[in-house]
C-alpha positions in Angstrom: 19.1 -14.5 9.3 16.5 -12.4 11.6 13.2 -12.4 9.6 12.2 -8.7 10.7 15.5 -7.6 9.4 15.1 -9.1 6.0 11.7 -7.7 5.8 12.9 -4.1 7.0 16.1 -4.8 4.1 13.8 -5.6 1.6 11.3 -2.7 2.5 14.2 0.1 2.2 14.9 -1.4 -0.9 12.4 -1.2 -2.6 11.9 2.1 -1.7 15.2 3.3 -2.9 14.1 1.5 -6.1 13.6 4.2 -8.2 16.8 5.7 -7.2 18.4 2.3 -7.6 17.6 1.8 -11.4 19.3 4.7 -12.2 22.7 3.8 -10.9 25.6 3.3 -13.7 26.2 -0.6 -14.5 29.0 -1.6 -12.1 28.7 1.2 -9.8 31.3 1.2 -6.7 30.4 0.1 -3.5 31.5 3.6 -2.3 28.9 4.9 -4.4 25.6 2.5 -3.8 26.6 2.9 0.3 25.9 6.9 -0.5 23.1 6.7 -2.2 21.8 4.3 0.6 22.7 6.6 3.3 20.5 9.7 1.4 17.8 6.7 1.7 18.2 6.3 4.9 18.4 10.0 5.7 15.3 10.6 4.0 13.7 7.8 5.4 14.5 8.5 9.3 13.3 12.1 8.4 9.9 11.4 7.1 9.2 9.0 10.0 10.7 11.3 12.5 8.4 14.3 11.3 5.3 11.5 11.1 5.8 10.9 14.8 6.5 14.3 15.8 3.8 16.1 14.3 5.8 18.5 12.2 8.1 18.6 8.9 11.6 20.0 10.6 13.4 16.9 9.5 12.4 16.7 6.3 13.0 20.7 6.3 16.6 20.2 7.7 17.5 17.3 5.0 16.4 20.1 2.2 18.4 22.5 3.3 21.4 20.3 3.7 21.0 19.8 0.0 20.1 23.0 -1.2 23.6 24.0 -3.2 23.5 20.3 -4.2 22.8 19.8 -8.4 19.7 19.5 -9.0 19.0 15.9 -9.8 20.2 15.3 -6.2 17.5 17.8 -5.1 14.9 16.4 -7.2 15.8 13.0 -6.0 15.4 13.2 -2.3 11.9 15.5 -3.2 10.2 12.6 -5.2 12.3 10.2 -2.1 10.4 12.2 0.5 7.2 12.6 -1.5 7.7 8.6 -2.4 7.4 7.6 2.0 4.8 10.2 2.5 2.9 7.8 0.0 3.4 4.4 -0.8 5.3 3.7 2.5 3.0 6.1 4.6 1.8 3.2 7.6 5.8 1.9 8.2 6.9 3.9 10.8 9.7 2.4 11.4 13.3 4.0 12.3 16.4 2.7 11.2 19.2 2.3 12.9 22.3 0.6 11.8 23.0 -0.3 8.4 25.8 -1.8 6.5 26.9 -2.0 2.7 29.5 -5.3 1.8 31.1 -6.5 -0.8 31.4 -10.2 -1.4 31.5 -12.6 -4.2 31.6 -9.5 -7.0 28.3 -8.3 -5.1 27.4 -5.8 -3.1 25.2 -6.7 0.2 22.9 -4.1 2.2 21.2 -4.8 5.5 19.7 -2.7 8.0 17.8 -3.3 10.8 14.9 -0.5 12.6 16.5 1.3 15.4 14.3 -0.5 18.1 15.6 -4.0 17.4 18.7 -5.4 19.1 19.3 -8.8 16.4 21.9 -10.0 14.3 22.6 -8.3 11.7 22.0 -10.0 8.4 22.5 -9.0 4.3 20.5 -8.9 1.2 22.0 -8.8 -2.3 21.8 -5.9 -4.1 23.4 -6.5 -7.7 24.9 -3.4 -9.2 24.2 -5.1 -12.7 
């Protein structure tokens, strides 16, 4: 397992977090990969705008969502506000990403868009 993705793996997770906790017990895999890709979005957005100087990313993801219910919209706000913040100095990108199931658990790993390694998994329980 490539150290750097782990620590990028564990980095998004914990991120999504707050997010995470508020999935239903035994949620699909279908529906823990979509919340992880609106991480991810998010994510690549605020570190996009960071090294461009600008917000357009993070405008673009808001308007995506803008008939979305509003929990979803309040999510990715308090999402974006949540990188601008506590995850302000990684300025990471990712790239790929993956979400298996195995064993009656569901895996996630990603590695930053800059690294070429082997892609390895981290256990996320869905409870």
């Amino acid at each position: 397992m490539n150290a750097q993705d782990e620590q990028i793996t564990q980095v998004i997770l914990t991120f999504a977090q707050p997010v995470l906790v508020g999935l239903p017990n035994g949620c699909s895999k279908a529906q823990f990969a979509g919340v992880m890709r609106t991480v991810l979005t998010v994510w690549n957005a605020v570190v996009k705008d960071a090294q461009e100087g600008g917000n357009q990313h993070e405008t673009a993801v808001l308007s995506t969502i803008a008939s979305a219910p509003k929990a979803v919209q309040l999510m990715v706000k308090r999402l974006i506000k949540r990188k601008k913040t506590k995850f302000a100095t990684d300025q990471r990108q990712i790239g790929q990403h993956w979400v298996h199931e195995q064993g009656g658990e569901v895996l996630f790993g990603c590695e930053a868009a800059d690294e070429q390694a082997a892609p390895s998994g981290v256990p996320f329980k869905t409870k």
